[in-house]
Rosetta silent file (secondary structure, phi, psi, omega in degrees, C-alpha in Angstrom):
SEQUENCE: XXXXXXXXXXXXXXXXXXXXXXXXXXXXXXXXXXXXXXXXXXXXXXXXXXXXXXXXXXXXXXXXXXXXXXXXXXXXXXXXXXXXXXXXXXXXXXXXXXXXXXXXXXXXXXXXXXXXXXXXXXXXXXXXXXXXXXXXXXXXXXXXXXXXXXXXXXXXXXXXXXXXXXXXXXXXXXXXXXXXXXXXXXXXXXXXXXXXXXXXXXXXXXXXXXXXXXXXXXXXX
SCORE:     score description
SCORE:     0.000 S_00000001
   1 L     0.000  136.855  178.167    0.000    0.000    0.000 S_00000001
   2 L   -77.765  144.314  172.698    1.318    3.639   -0.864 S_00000001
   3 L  -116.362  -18.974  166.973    1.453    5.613    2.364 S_00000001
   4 L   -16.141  104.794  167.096    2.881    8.748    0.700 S_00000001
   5 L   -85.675  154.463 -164.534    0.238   12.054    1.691 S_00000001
   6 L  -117.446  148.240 -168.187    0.793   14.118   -1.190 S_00000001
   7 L  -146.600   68.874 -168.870    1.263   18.047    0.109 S_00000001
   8 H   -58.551  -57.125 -172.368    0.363   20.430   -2.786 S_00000001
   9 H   -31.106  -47.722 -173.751   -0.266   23.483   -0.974 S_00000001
  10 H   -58.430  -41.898 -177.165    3.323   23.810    0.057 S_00000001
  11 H   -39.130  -60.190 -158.016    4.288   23.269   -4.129 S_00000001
  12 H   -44.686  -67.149 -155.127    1.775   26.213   -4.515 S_00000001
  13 H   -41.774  -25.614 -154.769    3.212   28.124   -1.550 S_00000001
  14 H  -102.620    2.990  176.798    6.876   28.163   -3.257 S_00000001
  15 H   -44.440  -47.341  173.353    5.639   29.061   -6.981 S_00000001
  16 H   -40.640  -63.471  170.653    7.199   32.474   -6.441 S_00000001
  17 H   -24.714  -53.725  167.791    9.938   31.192   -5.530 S_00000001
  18 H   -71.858  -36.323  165.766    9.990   28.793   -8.883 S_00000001
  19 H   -80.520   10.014  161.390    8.962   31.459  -11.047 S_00000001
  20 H  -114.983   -7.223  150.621   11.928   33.424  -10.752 S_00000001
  21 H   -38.128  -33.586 -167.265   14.321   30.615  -10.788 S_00000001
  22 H   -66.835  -41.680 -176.613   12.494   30.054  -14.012 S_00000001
  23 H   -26.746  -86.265 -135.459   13.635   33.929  -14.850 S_00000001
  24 H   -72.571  -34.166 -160.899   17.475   33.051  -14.360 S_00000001
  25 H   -80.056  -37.310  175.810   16.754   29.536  -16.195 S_00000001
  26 H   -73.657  -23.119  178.325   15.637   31.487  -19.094 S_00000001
  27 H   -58.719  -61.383  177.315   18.093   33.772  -18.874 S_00000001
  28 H   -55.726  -72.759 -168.303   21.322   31.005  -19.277 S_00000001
  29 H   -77.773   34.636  152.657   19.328   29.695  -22.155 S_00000001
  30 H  -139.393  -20.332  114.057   18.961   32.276  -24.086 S_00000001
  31 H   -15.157  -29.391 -173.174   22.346   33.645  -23.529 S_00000001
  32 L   -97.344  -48.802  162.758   23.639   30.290  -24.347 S_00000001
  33 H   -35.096  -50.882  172.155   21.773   30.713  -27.618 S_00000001
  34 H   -76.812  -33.765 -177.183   22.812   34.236  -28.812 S_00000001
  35 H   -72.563  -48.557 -177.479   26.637   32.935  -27.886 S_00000001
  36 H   -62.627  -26.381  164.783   25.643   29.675  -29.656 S_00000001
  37 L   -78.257  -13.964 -175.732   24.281   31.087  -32.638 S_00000001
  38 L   -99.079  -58.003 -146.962   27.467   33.423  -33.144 S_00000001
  39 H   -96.890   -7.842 -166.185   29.776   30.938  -32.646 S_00000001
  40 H   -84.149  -40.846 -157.999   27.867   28.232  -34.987 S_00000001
  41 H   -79.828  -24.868  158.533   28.124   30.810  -37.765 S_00000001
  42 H   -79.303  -24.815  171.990   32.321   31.006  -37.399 S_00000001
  43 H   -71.373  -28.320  165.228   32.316   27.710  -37.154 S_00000001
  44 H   -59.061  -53.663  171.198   30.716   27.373  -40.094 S_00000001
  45 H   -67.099  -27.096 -167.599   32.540   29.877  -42.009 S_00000001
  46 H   -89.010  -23.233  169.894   35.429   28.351  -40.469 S_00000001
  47 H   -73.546  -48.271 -144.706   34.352   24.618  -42.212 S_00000001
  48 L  -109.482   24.089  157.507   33.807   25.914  -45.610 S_00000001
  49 L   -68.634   -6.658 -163.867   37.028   28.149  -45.494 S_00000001
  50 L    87.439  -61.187  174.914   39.154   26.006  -47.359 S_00000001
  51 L   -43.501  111.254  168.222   42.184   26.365  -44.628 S_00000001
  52 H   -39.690  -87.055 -179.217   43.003   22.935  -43.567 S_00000001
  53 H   -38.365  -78.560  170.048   43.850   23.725  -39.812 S_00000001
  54 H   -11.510  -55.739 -169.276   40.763   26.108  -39.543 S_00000001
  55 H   -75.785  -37.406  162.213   38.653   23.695  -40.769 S_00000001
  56 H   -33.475  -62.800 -157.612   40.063   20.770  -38.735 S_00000001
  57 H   -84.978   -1.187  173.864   39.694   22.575  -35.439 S_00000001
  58 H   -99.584  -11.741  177.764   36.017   23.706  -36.274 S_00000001
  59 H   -58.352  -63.561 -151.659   35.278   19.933  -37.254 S_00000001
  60 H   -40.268  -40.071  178.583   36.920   18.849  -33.776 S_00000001
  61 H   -69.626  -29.448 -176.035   34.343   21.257  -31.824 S_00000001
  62 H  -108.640   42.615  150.699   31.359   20.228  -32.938 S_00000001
  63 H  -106.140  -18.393  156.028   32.366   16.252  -32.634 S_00000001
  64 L   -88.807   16.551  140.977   33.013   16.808  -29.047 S_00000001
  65 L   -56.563  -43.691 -171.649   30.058   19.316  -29.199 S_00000001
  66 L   -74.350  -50.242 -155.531   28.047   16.192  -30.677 S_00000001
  67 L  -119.881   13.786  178.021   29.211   13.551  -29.467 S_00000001
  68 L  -127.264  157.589 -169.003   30.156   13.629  -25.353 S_00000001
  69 L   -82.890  168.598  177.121   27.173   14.137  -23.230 S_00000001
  70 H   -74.224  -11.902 -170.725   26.787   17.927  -22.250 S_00000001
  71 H   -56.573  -64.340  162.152   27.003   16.903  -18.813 S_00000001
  72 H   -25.479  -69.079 -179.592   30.669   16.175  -19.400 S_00000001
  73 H   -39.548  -45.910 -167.439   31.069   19.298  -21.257 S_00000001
  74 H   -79.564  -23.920 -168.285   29.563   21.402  -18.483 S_00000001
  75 H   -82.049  -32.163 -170.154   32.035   19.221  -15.672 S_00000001
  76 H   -74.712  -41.820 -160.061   35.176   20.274  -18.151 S_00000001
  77 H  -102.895   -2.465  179.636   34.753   24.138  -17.835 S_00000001
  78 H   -85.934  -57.512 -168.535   33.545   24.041  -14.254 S_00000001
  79 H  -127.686   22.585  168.140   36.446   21.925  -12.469 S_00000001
  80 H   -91.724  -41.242 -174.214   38.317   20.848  -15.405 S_00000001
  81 H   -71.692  -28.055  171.680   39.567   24.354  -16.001 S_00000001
  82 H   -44.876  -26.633  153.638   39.729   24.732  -12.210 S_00000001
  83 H   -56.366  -50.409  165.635   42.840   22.897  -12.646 S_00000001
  84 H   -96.874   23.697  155.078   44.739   25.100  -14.506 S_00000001
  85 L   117.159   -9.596 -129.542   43.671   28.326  -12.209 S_00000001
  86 L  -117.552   53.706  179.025   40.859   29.158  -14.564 S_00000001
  87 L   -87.159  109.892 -179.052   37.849   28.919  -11.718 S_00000001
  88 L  -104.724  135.642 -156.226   34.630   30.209  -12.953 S_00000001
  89 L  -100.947  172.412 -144.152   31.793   30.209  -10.672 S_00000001
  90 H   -22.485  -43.506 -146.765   28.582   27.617  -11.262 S_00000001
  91 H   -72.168  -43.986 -163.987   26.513   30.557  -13.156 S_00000001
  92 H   -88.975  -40.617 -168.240   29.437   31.011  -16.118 S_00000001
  93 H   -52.009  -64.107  152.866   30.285   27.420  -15.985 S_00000001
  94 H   -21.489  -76.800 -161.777   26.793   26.589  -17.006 S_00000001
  95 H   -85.184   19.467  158.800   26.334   29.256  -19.503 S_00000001
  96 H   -95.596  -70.122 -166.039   30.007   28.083  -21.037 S_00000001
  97 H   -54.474  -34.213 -171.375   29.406   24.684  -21.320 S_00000001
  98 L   -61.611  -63.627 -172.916   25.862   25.224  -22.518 S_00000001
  99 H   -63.673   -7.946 -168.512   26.945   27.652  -25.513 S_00000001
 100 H  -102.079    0.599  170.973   29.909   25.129  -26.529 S_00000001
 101 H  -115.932  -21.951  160.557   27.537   22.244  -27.213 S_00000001
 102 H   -52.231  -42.719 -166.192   24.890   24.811  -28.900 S_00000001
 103 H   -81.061   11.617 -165.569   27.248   25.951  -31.099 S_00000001
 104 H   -94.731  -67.102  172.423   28.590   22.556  -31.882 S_00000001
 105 H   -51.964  -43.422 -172.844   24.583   21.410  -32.947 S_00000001
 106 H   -94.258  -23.353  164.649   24.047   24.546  -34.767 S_00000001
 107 H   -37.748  -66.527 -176.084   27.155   24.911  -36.528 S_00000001
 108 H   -66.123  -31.402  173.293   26.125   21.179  -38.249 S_00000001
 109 H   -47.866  -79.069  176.749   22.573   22.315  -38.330 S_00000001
 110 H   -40.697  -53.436  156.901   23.736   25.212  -40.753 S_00000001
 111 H   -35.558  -63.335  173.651   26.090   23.012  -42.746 S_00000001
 112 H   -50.643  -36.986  172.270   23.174   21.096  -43.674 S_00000001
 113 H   -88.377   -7.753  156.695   21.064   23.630  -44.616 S_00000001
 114 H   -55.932  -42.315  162.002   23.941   25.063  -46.365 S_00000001
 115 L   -60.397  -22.950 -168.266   23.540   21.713  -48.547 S_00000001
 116 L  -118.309   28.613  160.408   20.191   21.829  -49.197 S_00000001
 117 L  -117.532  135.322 -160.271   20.767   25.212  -51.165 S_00000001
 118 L   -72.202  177.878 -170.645   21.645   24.495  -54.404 S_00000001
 119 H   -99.844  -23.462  171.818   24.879   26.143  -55.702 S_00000001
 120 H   -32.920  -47.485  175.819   23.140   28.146  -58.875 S_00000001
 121 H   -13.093  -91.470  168.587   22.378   30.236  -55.825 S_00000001
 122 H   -36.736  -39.068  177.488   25.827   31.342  -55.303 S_00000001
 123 H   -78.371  -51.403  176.044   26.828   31.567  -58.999 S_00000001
 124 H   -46.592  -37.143  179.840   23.457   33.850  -59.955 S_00000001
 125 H   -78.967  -58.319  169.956   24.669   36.125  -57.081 S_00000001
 126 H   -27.302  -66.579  173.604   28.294   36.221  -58.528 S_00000001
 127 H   -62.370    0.761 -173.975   27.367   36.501  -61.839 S_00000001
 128 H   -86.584  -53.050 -178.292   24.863   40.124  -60.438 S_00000001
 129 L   116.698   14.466  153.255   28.415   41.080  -59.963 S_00000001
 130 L   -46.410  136.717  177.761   28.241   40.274  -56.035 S_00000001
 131 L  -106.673  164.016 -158.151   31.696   39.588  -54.587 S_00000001
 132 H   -57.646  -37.144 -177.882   31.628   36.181  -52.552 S_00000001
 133 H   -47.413  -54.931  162.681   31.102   38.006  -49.374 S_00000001
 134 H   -56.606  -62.208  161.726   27.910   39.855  -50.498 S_00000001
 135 H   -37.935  -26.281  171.443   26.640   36.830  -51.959 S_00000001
 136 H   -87.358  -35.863 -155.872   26.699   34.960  -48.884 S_00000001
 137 H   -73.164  -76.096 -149.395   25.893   37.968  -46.449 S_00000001
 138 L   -88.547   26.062 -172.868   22.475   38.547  -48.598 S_00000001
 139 L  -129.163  -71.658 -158.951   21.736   35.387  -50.938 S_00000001
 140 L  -116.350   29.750 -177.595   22.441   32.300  -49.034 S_00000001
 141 L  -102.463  -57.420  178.788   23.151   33.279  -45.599 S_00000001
 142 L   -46.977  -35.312 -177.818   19.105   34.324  -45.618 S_00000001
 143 L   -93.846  -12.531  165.348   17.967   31.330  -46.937 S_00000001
 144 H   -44.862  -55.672 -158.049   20.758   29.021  -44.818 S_00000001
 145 H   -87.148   19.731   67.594   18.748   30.667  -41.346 S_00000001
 146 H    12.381  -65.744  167.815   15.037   29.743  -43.327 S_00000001
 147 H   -46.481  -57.315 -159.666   16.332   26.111  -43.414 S_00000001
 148 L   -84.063  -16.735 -170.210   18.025   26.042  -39.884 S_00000001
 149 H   -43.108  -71.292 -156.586   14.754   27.922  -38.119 S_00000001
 150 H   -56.822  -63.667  174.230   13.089   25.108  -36.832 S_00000001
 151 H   -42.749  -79.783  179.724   16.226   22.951  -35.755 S_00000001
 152 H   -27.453  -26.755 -177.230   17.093   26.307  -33.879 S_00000001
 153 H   -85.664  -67.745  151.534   14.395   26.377  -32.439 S_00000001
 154 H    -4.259  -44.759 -151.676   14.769   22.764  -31.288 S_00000001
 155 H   -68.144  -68.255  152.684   17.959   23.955  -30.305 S_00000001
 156 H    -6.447  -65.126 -144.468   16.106   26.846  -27.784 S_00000001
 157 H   -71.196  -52.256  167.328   13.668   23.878  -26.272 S_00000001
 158 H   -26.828  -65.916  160.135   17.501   22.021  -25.683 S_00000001
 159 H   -47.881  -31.163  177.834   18.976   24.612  -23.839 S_00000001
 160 L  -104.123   22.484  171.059   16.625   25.290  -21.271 S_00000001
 161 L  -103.084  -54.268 -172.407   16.418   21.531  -20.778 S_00000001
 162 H   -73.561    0.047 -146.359   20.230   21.416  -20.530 S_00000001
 163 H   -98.975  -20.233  164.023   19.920   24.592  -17.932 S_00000001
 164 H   -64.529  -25.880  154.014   19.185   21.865  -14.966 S_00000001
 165 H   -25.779  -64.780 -165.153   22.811   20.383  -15.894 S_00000001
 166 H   -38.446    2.393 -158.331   23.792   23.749  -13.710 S_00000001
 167 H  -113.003  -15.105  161.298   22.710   21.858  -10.577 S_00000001
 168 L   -73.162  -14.260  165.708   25.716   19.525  -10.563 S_00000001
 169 L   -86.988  -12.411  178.763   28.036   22.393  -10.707 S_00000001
 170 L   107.802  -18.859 -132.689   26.483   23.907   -7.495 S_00000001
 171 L   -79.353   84.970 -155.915   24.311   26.224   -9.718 S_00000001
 172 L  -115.371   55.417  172.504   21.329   26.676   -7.060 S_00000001
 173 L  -122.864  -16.138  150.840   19.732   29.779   -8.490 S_00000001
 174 L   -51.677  168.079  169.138   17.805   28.286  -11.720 S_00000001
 175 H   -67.190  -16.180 -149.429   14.807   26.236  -11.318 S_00000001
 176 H  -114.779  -27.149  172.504   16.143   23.422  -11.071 S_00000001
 177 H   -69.637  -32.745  172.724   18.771   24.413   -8.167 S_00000001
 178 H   -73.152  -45.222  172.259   15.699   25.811   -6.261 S_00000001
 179 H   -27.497  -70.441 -164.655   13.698   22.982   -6.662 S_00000001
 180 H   -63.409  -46.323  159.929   16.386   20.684   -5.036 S_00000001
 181 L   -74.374   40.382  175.974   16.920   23.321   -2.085 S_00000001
 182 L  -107.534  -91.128  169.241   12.939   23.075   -1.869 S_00000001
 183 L   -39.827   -3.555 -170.377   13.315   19.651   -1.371 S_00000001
 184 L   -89.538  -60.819 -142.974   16.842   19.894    0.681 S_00000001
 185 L  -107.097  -56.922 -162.873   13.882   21.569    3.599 S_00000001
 186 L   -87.322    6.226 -161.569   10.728   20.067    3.060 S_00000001
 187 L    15.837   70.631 -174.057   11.596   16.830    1.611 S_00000001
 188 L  -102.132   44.228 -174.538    8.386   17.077   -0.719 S_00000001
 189 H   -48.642  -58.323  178.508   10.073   15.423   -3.724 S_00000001
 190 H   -57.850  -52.492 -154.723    6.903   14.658   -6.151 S_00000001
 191 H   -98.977    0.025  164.323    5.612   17.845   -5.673 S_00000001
 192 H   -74.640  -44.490 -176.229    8.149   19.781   -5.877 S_00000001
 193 H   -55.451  -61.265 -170.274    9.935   18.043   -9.133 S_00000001
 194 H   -34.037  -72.290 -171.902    6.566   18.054  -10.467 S_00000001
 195 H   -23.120  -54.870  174.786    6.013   21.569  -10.196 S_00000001
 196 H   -57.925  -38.332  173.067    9.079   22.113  -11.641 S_00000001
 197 H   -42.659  -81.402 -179.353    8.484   19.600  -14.428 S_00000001
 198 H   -29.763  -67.693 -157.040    5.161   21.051  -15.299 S_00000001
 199 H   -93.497   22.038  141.683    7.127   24.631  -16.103 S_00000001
 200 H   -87.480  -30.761 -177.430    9.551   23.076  -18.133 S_00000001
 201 H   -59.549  -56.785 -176.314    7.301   21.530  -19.833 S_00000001
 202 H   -66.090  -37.669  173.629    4.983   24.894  -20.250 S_00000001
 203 H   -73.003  -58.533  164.649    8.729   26.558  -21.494 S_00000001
 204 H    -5.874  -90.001  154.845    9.221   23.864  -23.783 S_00000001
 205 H    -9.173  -95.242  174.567    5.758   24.208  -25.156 S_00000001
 206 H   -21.701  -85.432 -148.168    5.873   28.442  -25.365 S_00000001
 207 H   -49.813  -42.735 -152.182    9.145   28.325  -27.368 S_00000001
 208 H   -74.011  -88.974 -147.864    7.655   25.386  -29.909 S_00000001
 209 H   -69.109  -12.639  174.301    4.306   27.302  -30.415 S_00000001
 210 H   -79.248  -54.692 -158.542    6.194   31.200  -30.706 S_00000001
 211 L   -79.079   29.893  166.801    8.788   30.030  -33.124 S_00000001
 212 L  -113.722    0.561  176.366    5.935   27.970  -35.670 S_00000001
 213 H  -118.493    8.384  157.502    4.148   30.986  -35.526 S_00000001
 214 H   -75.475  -31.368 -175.785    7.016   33.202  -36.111 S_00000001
 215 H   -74.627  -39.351  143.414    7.953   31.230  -38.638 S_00000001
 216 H   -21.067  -61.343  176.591    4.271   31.343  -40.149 S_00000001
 217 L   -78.115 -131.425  -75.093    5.067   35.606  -40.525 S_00000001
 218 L   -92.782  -32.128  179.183    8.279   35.327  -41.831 S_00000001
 219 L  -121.997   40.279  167.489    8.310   32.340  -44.417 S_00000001
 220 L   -50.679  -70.780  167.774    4.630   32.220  -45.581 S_00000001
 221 L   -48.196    0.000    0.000    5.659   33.083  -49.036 S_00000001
């Protein structure tokens, strides 16, 4: 028989409390995003450069970007660089580790949609009498971020999913570190995690239904 009393009221009581951890949660991941989106686009530039060595060292980030869990990732810039002197505290660790495996996903996200524009593209701007830069800046860089919207957006829903990583790092200012000092005093597990669940769940959700209906205005035509 379950003897577990279930104790909502308390969940309820601490919502403030959860919605502005969610603030700070939102914060990292969309921070992590604007850095990740910047850096996917040198990495990118940095693939298709031609330069051997360039290109090498933008492959290598996003196969450890890809292919080690982020947890790992987030454990390297917290106490691996803590080794060589380089101590950053939970909040930067987090929002490090976080942007080096976005830009590692969106960097290949953009290669692909880099692939699935044909190359007439590129020659039709050339032949306008575009030099390569302007052709890319206003020909296929627009229709590259067209392609990649949605995976970015995926990307988004990732990040604030990954932003509870922060709680292994110490990071107890997010939702997910206040949950667990919720639960540290009242030891209310279900209803706190729940709580918490639920308004990942509802950010999840928000981000999904904003970007299909940004993407609705901007690439109707």
């Amino acid at each position: 028989m379950l003897s577990y009393t279930f104790h909502w009221n308390q969940a309820f009581k601490a919502l403030p409390q959860l919605l502005e951890a969610t603030a700070v949660t939102l914060q990292v991941a969309v921070l992590s995003m604007v850095a990740g989106l910047a850096l996917a686009l040198v990495l990118t530039a940095l693939r298709l450069s031609g330069i051997r060595l360039l290109s090498a060292l933008a492959q290598a980030w996003v196969e450890i970007a890809r292919n080690t869990p982020a947890l790992f990732q987030i454990y390297m810039v917290h106490f691996g660089l803590g080794n060589y002197g380089i101590h950053l505290t939970p909040y930067l660790a987090l929002l490090v580790g976080i942007s080096f495996n976005n830009a590692g996903y969106l960097a290949e996200n953009f290669r692909g949609a880099l692939k699935a524009i044909p190359d007439t593209q590129g020659r039709a701007a050339r032949s306008l009498g575009m030099t390569a830069l302007q052709s890319f800046r206003l020909v296929i860089l627009p229709q590259m971020l067209r392609v990649a919207f949605l995976p970015v957006t995926n990307q988004m829903v990732w990040a604030i999913l990954m932003t509870s990583l922060g709680i292994t790092v110490g990071m107890n200012s997010d939702l997910a570190g206040v949950t667990q000092e919720l639960n540290a005093r009242s030891f209310r597990t279900f209803e706190f995690f729940a709580m918490a669940a639920i308004i990942y769940y509802l950010l999840a959700k928000a981000v999904t239904l904003a970007a299909r209906a940004l993407a609705w205005r901007l690439f109707r035509y």
